[in-house]
C-alpha positions in Angstrom: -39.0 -117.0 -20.1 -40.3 -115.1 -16.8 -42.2 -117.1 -14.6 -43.9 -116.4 -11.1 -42.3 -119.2 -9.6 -39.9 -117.3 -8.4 -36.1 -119.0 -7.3 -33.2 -117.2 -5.8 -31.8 -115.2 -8.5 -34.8 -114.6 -10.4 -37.0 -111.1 -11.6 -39.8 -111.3 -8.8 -40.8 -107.2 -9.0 -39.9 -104.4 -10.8 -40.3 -100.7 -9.6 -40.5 -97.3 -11.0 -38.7 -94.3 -9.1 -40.7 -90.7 -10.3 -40.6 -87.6 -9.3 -43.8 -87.1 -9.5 -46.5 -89.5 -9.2 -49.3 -88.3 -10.1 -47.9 -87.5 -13.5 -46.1 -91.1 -13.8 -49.5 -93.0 -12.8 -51.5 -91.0 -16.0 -49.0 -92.0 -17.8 -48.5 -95.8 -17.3 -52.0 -96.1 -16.9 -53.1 -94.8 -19.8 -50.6 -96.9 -21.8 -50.9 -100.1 -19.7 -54.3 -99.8 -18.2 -53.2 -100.3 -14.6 -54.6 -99.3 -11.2 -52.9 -98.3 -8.3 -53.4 -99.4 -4.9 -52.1 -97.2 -2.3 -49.7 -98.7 -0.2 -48.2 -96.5 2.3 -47.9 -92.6 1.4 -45.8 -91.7 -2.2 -46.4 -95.5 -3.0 -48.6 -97.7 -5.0 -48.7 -101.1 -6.2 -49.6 -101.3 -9.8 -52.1 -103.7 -11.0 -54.3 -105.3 -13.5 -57.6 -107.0 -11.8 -56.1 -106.6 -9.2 -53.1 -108.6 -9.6 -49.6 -106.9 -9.1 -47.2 -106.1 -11.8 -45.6 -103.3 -10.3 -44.4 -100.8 -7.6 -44.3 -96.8 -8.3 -42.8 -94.9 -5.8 -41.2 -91.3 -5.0 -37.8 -90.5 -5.5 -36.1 -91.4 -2.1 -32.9 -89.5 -1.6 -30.3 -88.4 -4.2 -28.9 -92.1 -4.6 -32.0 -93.3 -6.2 -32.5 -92.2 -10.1 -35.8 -91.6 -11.8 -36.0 -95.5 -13.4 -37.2 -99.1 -13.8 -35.6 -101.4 -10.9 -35.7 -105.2 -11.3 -35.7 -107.0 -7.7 -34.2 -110.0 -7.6 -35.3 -112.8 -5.4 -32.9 -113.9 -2.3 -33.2 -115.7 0.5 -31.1 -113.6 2.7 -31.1 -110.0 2.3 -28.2 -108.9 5.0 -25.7 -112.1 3.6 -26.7 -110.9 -0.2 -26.1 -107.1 0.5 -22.3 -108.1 1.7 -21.5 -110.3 -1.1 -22.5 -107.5 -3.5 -19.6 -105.3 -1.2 -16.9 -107.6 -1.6 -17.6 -108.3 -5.7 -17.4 -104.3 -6.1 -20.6 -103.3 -5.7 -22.2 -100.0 -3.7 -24.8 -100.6 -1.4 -27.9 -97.3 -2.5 -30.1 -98.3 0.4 -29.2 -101.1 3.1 -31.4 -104.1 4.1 -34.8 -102.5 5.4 -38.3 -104.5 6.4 -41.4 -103.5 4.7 -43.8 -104.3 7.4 -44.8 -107.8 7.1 -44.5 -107.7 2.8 -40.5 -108.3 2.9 -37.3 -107.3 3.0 -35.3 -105.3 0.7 -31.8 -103.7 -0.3 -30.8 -101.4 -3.2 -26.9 -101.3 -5.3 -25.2 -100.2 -8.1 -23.1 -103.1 -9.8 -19.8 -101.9 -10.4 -20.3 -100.3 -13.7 -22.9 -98.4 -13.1 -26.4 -100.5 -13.4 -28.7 -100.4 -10.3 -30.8 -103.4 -8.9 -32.5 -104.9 -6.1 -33.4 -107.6 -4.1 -36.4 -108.8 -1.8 -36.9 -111.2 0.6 -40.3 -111.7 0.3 -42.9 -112.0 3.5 -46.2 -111.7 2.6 -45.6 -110.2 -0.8 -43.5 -113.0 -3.0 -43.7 -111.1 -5.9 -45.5 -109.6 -8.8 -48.3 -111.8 -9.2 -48.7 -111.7 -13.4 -45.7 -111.9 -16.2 -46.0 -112.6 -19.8 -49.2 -111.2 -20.0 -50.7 -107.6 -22.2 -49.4 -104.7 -19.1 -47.3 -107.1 -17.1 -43.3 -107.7 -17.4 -42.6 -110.2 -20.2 -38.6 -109.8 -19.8 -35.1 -107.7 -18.3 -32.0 -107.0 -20.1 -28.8 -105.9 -18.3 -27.2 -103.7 -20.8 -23.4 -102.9 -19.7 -20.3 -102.2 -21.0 -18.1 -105.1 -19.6 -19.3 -108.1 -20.0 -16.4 -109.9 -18.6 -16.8 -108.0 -15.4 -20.1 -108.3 -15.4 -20.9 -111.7 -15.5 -18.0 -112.4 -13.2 -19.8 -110.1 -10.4 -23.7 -111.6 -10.5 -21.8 -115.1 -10.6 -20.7 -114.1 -7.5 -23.7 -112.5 -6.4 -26.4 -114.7 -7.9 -24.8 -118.0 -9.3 -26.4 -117.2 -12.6 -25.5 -118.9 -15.7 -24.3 -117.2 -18.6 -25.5 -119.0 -22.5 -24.8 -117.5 -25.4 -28.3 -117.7 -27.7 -28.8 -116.4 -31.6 -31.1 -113.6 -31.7 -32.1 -112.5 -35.0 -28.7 -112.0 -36.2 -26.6 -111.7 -33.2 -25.3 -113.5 -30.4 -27.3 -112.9 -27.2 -26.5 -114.3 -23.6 -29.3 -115.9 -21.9 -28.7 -115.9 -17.8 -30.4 -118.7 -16.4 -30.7 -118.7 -12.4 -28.3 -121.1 -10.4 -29.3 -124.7 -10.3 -30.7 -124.9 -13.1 -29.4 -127.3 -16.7 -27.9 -125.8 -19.2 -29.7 -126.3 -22.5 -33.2 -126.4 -20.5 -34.1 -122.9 -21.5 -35.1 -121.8 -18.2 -33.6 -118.0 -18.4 -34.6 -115.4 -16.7 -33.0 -112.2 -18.3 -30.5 -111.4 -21.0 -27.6 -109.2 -21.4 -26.7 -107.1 -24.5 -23.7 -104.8 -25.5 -24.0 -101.5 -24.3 -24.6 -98.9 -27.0 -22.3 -96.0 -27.9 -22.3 -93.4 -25.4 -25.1 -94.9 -23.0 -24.7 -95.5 -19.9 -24.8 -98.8 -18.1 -28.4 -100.3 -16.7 -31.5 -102.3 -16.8 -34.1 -102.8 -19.2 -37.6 -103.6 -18.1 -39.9 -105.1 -21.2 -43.7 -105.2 -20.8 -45.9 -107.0 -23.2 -48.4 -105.9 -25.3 -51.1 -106.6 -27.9 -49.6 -103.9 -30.1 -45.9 -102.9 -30.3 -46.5 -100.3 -33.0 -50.1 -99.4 -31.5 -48.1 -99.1 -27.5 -44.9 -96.7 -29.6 -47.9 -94.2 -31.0 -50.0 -94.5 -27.3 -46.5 -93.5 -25.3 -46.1 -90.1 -27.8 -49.3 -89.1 -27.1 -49.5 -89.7 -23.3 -46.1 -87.8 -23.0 -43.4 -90.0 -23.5 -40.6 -90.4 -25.8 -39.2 -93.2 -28.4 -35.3 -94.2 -27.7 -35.4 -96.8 -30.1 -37.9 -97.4 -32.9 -40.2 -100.6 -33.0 -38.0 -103.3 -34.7 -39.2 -107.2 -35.7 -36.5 -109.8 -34.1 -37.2 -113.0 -35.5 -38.9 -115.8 -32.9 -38.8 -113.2 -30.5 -41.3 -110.8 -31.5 -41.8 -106.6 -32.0 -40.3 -104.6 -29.5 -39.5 -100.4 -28.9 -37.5 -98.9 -26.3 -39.3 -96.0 -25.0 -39.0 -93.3 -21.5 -41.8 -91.9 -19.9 -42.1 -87.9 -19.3 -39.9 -88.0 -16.4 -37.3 -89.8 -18.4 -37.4 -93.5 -17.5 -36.4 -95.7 -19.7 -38.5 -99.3 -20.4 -39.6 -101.0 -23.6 -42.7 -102.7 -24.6 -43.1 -105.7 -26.5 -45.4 -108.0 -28.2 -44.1 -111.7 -28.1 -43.8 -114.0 -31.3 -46.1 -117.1 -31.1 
C-alpha cells in the first residue's frame, strides 16, 4: 500500500509529460477534479485542496515520451544515476536541481520502461495517496522479469514477493529494509501483454471505476482495458488520455 512516508526506493511523485497542456489539464481535471498551480512556465503541480498529487509538464526534448512517470525516492541523485549505468540502464535527463524543491534524474531501464528519481528539498513528495484523484498504486509491466528484478535490486534493493491476485500470481516489490511477509509493498510488476511495449502503470483511485471509464470517453480519452472486478483488490480500467498517455483508475476493495 502507498504511503507518504516516503523511504528510499519508494513512489514519492508521479508526472505527466503532454504536448499540450492546456488540453491535458481539461482533461484530468475534469475527470479527477484537480487544480493546477503554476510552477514555473509549461509546469503545474496538480492538486486537490491544495494538496499535491501530481506534476504536468511539457514535452522536454525527443527523449521524453508523452506518459505517466513514477519518481522514486533516493538519497543521492548523482550516486543513483551511475548505478542505473552500470546495471544497463540509459540516463533521459542527468541529475538537475529544481531550485530549492529537489533534485532529479530521468532513465530507461534496460527494456524499455522509463522512471525517475528525486531528491527531495523542499518538496518531499506528493502530499495525498490512496485517496478519490490521488495515486492509489504503480505497476511495472515488462517483458523480462528475470532481468528486471535483477536491475532495480541493483538500483533500489527492492524486494520481490510473489502474491495471489484474483487468480494469478502477482509480485509485490517491497522497498529495501523492510520484512518480508509485513506487507509493506510499494508497487507490483505484471507480465507484459502481447505486443505492448515495456512501461509503467500509474493507478489513481476513485469513487467510481465504471462511473471514471464513461467520464474519460466523454472528456476525450480512450479505454485500453475494460473495467474488470479483481477480488480483495477492487474495480479497476486502464485508460489514455487524448494525447495518448496511458494510466488506470481504480476504486479500492474495503
Amino acid at each position: 500500500m502507498l504511503t507518504t512516508r516516503f523511504v528510499p526506493g519508494s513512489p514519492c511523485w508521479v508526472e505527466l509529460d503532454s504536448p499540450h497542456l492546456e488540453t491535458a489539464e481539461r482533461f484530468y481535471g475534469g475527470l479527477f477534479g484537480w487544480e493546477f498551480e503554476e510552477q514555473v512556465p509549461e509546469y503545474a503541480f496538480c492538486q486537490l485542496g491544495g494538496r499535491n498529487v501530481a506534476g504536468i509538464g511539457a514535452l522536454m526534448g525527443e527523449a521524453v515520451t508523452t506518459a505517466w512517470t513514477p519518481y522514486f525516492l533516493v538519497s543521492d541523485c548523482e550516486a543513483t544515476s551511475q548505478t542505473v549505468e552500470r546495471a544497463g540502464g540509459t540516463v533521459l535527463m542527468p541529475p538537475v536541481d529544481m531550485a530549492s524543491q529537489g533534485q532529479m534524474a530521468r532513465f530507461r531501464d534496460p527494456a524499455g520502461a522509463e522512471f525517475a528519481i528525486w531528491l527531495p528539498g523542499d518538496v518531499p513528495g506528493v502530499d495525498l495517496v490512496n485517496e478519490p484523484g490521488s495515486m492509489a498504486w504503480i505497476e511495472l509491466h515488462g517483458s523480462d522479469t528475470s532481468a528486471v528484478r535483477g536491475f532495480y535490486k541493483s538500483v533500489f534493493g527492492w524486494r520481490f514477493e510473489d502474491a495471489r491476485m484474483g487468480d494469478v500470481t502477482y509480485q509485490l516489490i517491497s522497498p529495501f529494509g523492510s520484512a518480508p511477509g509485513t506487507g509493506w509493498s510499494v508497487a507490483g510488476l505484471a507480465p507484459l501483454a502481447p505486443g505492448d511495449r515495456p512501461h509503467w502503470l500509474t493507478y489513481f483511485e476513485v469513487p467510481d471505476c465504471d462511473a471514471a471509464v464513461a467520464r474519460c470517453q466523454e472528456l476525450g480519452g480512450t479505454v485500453r482495458s475494460p473495467a474488470e472486478e479483481v477480488k480483495g483488490v477492487g474495480r479497476m480500467a486502464s485508460l489514455s488520455d487524448p494525447h495518448g498517455a496511458r494510466f488506470a483508475v481504480i476504486t479500492s476493495s474495503g
